[in-house]
N, C-alpha and C positions, 0 to 999 in steps of 0.2 A: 699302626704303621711301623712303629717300632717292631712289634711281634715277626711282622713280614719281614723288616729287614736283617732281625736276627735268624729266621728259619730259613732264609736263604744264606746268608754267611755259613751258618748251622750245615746245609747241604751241600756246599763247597768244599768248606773243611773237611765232611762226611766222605766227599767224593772223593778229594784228593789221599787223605788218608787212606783208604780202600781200596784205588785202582791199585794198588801193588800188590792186591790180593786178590788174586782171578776168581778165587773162592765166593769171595763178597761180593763180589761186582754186582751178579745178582740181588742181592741186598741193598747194597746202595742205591743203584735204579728203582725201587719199592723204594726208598726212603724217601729217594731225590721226588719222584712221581708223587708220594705221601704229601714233602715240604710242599710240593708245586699245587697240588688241591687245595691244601688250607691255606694256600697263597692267595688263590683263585676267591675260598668260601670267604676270607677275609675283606678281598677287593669290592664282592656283592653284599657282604653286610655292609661296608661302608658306604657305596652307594647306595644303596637303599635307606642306610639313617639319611643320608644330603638329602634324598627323597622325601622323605618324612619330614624332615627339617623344614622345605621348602613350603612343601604343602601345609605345615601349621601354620606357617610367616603369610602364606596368602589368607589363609582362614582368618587371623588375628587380623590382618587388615583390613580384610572385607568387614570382619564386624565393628571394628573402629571406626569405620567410612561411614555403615549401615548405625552405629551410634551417635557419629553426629550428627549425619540427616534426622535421627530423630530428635533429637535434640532443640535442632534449630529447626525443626516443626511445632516442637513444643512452643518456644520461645516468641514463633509468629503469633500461633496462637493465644496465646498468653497476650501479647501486644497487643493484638487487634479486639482480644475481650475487655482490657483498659481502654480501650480507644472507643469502645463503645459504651462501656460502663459510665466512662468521663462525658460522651455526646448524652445517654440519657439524662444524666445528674444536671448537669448545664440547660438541656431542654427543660428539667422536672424546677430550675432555681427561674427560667426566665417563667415559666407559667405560674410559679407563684409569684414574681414582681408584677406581673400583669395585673394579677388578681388583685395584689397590695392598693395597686395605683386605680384601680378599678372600687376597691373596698374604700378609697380614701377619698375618690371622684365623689362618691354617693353618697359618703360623710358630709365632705364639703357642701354638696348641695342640697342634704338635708339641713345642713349649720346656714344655709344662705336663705331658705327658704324658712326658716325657724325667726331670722333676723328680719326680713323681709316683713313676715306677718307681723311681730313686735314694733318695727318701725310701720308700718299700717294701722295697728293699734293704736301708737301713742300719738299719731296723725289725727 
């Protein structure tokens, strides 16, 4: 921006100095016409970087948006395989108290039946 507003000062100066010289005049209109293109080539690079600029900033968002949905995919995932891991483990602790109370059921009433015939015996 600076560059433009020096090639133009630049072509002013150029012109005013020159128009006293009918000679140059021609000149100066090529120069001034010159300054006025690279005024122009400068305007479209510079829009064009905004452009580019823009368009990275949409790209970078997009993938940060498309990073945390996966993200917080992972994270569901991840929960609900705790959540499940935890319902098997807790299934897998009640089926063995089952089993326990069942192992101790059968104790017991082989220990009553063992008592039972003892007290029959010493009847």
């Amino acid at each position: 921006m600076k560059r433009l507003f020096f090639y133009a000062f630049f072509a002013v100066a150029l012109s005013v100095s020159l128009a006293s010289c009918e000679s140059c005049s021609k000149e100066a209109e090529e120069a001034g016409d010159a300054i006025e293109s690279a005024a122009d080539q400068a305007t479209d690079a510079a829009s064009e970087a905004a452009d580019d600029v823009k368009d990275a900033a949409e790209g970078a968002v997009e993938d940060a948006k498309e990073a945390a949905e996966d993200a917080a995919e992972g994270v569901k995932e991840a929960a609900e395989g705790a959540v499940e891991d935890a319902k098997e483990a807790a299934e897998g602790m009640v089926d063995d108290a089952k089993q326990a109370v069942d192992d101790a059921k059968d104790k017991a009433a082989g220990e009553l039946e063992k008592a039972a015939e003892k007290l029959k015996d010493s009847m």
